[in-house]
N, C-alpha and C positions, 0 to 999 in steps of 0.2 A: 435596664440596660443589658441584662444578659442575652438579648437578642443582637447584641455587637461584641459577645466575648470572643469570638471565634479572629476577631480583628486586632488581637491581645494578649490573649492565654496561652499559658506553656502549656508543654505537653511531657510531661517531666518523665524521662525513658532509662533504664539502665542502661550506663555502657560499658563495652569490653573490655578487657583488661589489656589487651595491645592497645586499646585507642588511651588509656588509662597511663598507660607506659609511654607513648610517644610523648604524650602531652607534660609526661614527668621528667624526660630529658631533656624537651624543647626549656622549661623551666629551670630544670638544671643545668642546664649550655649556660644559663643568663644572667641567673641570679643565687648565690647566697644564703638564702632563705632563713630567718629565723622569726617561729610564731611564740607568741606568747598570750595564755588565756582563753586558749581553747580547750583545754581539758577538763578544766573550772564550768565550761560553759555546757558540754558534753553531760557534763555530771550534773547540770543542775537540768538539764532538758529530759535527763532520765528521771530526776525525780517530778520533773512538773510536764509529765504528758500531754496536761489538756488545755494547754497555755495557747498563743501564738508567739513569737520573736522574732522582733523587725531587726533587722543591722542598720547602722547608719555611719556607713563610711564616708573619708573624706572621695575629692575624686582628681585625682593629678595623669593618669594615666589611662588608656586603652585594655593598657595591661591586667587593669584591677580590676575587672569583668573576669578575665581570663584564672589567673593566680588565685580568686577567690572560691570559684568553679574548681578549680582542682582542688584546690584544701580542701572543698566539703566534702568533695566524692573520694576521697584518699580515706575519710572519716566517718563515711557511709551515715553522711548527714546530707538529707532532702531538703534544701535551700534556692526554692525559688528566684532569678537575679531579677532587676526590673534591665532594661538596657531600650536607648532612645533610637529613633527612626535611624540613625546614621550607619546603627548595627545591624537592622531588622530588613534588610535589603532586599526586594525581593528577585530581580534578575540581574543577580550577581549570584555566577554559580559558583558554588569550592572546585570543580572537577575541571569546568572548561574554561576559566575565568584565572582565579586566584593560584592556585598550584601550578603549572602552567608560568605566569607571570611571574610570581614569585619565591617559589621553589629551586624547581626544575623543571623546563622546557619537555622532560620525557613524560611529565605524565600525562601530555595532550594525546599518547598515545596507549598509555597505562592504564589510564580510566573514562575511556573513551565512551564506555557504554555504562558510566555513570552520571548523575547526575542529583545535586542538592542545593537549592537554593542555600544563602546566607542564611536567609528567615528562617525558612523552614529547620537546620540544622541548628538555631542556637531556639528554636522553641522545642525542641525533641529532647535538646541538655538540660532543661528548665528553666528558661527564660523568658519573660513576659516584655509584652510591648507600651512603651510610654511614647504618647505623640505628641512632638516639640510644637507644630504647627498645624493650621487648619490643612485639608486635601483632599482631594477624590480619591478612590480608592477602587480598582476592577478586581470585582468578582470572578469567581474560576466561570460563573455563567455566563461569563461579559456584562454585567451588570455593572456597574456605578453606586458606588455609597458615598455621600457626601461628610465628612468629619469636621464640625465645626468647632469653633471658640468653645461654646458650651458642651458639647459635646465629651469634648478632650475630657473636660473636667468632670464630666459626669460616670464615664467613662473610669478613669481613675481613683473616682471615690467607689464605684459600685464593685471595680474590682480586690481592691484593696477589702472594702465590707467582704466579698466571696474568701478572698486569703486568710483574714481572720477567725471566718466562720468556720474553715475547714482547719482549723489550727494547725497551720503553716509557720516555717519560719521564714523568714521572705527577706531580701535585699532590695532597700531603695537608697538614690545618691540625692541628699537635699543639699547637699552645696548649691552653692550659688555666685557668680561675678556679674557687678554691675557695670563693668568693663565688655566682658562677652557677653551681656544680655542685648546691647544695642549695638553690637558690630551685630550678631547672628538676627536679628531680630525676630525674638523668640517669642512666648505668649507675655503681652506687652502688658493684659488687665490683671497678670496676678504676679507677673513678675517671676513668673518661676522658671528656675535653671539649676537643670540638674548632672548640665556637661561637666566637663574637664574644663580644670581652669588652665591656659594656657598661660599662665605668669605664675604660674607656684605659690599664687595666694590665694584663697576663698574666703569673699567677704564674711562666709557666716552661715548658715544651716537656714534655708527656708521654712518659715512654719508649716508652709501649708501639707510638706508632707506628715508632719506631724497632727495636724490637726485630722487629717484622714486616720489616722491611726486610733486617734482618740474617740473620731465615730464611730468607728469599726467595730470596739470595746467597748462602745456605750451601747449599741443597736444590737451586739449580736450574742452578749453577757459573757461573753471569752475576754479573759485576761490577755494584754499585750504587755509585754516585758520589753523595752529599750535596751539594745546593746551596742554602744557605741565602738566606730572600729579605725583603728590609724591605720596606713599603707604607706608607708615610707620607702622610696628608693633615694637609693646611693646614687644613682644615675637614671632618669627618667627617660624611658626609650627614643618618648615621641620629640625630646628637647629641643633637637634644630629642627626638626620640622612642621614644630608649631608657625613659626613666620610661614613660612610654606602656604601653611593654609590658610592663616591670617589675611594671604592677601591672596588666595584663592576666591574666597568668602566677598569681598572685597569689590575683587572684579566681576564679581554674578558668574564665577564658571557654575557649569553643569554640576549640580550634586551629586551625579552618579561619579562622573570623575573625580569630586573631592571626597568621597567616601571610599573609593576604590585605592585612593593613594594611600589614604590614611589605613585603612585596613592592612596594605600590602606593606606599608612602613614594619607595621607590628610584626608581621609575619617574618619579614626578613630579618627582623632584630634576634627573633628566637631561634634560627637556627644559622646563623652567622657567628664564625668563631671570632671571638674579641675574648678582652679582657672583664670576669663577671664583675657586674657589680654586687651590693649586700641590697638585700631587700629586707624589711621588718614589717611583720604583722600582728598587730597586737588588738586582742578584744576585751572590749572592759566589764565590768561588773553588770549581770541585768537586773534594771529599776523596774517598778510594776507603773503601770500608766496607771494613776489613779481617777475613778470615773463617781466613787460614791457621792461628790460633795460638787456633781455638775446635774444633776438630774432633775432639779426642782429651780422654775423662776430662771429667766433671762439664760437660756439653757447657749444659744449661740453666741451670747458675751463670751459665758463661762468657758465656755469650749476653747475661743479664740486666742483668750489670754492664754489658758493655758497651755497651749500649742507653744503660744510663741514661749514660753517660759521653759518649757522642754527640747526645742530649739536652741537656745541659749544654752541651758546648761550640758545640751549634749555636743555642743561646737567646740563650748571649752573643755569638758572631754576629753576628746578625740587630740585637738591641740594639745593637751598637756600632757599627751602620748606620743609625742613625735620626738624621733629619736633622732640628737647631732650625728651629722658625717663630718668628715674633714674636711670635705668639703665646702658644706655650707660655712666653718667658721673662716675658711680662707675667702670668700667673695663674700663675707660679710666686709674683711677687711680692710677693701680697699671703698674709697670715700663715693659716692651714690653715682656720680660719672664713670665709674671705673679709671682712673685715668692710671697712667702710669706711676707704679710704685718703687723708690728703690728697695732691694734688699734689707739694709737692717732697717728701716723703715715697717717693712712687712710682717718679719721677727718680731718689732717693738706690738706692732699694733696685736699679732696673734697673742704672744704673751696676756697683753692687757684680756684679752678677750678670755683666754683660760683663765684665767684670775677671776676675771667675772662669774664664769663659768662653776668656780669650784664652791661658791655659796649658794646659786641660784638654787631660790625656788619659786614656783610661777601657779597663777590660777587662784580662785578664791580657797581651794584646799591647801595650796602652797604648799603643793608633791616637789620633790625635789625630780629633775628634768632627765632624762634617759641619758647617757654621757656611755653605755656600751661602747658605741664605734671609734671613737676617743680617747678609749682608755688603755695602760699600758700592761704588761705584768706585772706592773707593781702598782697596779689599786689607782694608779693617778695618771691625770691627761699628761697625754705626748706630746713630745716635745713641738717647738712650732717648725723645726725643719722636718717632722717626722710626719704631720700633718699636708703641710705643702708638698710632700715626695707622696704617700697617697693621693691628694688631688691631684695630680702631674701623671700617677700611672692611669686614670680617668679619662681624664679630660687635657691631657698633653700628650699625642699619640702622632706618631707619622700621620693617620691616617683620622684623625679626630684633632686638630689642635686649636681647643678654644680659650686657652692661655698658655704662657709660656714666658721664658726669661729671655729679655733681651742685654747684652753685657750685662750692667748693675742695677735691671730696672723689669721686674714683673709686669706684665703685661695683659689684655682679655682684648681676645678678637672677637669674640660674640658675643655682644652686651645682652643680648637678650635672654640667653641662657642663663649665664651670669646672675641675672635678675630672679629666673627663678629658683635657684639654688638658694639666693640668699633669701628669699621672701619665703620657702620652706619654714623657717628657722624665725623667721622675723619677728614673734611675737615674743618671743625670747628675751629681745636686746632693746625692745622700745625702750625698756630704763637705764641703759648703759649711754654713760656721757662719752662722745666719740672725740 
């Protein structure tokens, strides 16, 4: 298949320290930031040179291509992103297209005598292509490559074996929703999706990117280490305009238009003055893929289970990384319709849920649960008006209002928002009697 890497492959380039700075204020305008486990992880990459390490973060935003891309390069760590057709656009320019649209209208004349595709610019920062669907594909010759079902997949194990080999530390999204598998209708025979989940819940870690990873280490005798990664936002950029797309998708519009919007969404989030939100990124401890005890007899059983078992344990992971906002515990709140809530009603139900909150521990290790954005000066959760007045600076805004108080009676104007706030958090409170 390396006669199709060129259809794929980064091209992973240093960049400037201006392009390095805007992209540190666009991030700072937005968000918050606070990482945890990356130094740990620095340090163990300097003792194990001749390793590879894969991330496997969840995937809720557009953002988390971007934010992740900076942290590495701020760290002068070379981290390959994998990122799907909807990123890797090819006439969709930055210069006459996007800036322009979503910027500012001046630099139609600013950078007039520039030019860079989407594509082109996110494979120069290091990021590889993953194709969601079969398609034709033109050559700079005018020539026609045909990309099929099998293809894809062959394609993505041969390149993944290439990242291994060259001991890379690489990004792939194996999340998955079987919700957005068959609105998008994406690769139907292995089931795999590795989008953003537009409801703020991910059913689960697909094996199959893991199972690539295990060949990779079997066929090329490079160690791969697992590092699983949480990305928690406080407010999720793309939030209202996931419906947006939902029924972009829907109606068969033009994919160059529903990529275009979506793109531009992100762009004008970042440099649009609002109120930031907190963002959390946390990386966990890296596991060694083990390969000795797959080598002999029924070699693609062994491999299959164990995928999926790596899958698993790295979904729960990541979940048992995810860190409360005030958020989520207020639209846990109220009862699965959202309906109208009164006042002390609201207060009774937060209480119970800090209450819940202050013994939880969750996951087969039963780690006690991240409670940072919750907590007060004094060691312990805030109060529940303290809670409701942060969500309210959020998401109750002249110009944002997707709840609010009505006289004696809280309210949600955008249930589907709503929704994914609380299903951030949801694996939390399956055991809390409501």
């Amino acid at each position: 298949m390396e006669s199709m890497f060129h259809l794929i492959q980064h091209d992973w380039q240093p960049i400037g320290p201006l392009e390095l700075t805007l992209f540190q204020l666009a991030r700072g305008n937005t968000f918050n930031m606070r990482v945890i486990g990356l130094e740990g992880l620095k340090r163990f990459r300097k003792e194990n040179p001749d390793c590879s390490i894969t991330f496997k973060p969840n995937h809720l935003s557009e953002a988390d291509f971007i934010v992740l891309s900076i942290l590495f390069r701020e760290h002068d760590m070379r981290v390959p992103i994998e990122g799907g057709s909807n990123l890797f656009i090819d006439d969709i320019d930055i210069f006459k297209d996007l800036l322009p649209d979503f910027v500012n209208n001046e630099f139609k004349e600013s950078v007039i005598d520039h030019r860079m595709s989407i594509a082109q610019y996110l494979s120069r920062r290091g990021a590889f292509k993953v194709f969601r669907e079969p398609m034709n594909i033109k050559q700079e010759d005018g020539s026609e490559i045909t990309v099929g079902r099998k293809d894809i997949i062959s394609l993505i194990r041969a390149y993944r074996y290439h990242l291994v080999k060259e001991k890379e530390m690489y990004v792939t999204f194996p999340g998955f929703s079987s919700i957005k598998s068959s609105l998008l209708d994406l690769l139907k025979k292995d089931g795999i999706k590795t989008g953003r989940s537009y409801t703020g819940k991910i059913d689960g870690f697909h094996h199959l990117p893991f199972l690539m990873d295990i060949e990779a280490s079997l066929y090329s005798d490079v160690d791969v280490y697992i590092v699983e990664v949480n990305i928690a936002y406080e407010r999720v950029l793309e939030d209202e305009h996931f419906h947006e797309l939902t029924l972009l998708y829907e109606s068969g519009a033009d994919k160059r238009e529903i990529y275009i919007k979506d793109l531009g969404y992100i762009i004008k989030e970042f440099h649009n003055d609002k109120y930031k939100g907190n963002l959390s990124i946390k990386f966990g401890e890296p596991r060694k893929i083990e390969t000795s005890d797959l080598k002999d007899g029924f070699i693609g059983r062994k491999i299959k289970s164990a995928a999926y078992k790596y899958a698993e344990d790295s979904f729960e992971s990541m979940l048992a990384m995810q860190p409360v906002f005030p958020a989520n515990i207020y639209f846990t709140a109220f009862n699965e319709n959202f309906n109208k809530m009164p006042v002390r009603v609201m207060r009774e139900k937060i209480d119970d849920i800090r209450d819940f909150l202050r013994t939880l521990v969750w996951g087969k290790a039963k780690r006690r649960i991240d409670l940072h954005y919750v907590m007060g000066y004094n060691n312990r959760i805030i109060s529940a008006d303290e809670i409701i007045n942060r969500t309210f600076q959020i998401f109750s805004s002249p110009d944002r209002r997707l709840t609010d108080i009505d006289g004696d009676m809280f309210v949600v104007y955008n249930k589907d928002v709503a929704h994914q706030y609380r299903n951030h958090t949801a694996h939390f409170f399956e055991g809390m009697q409501k």
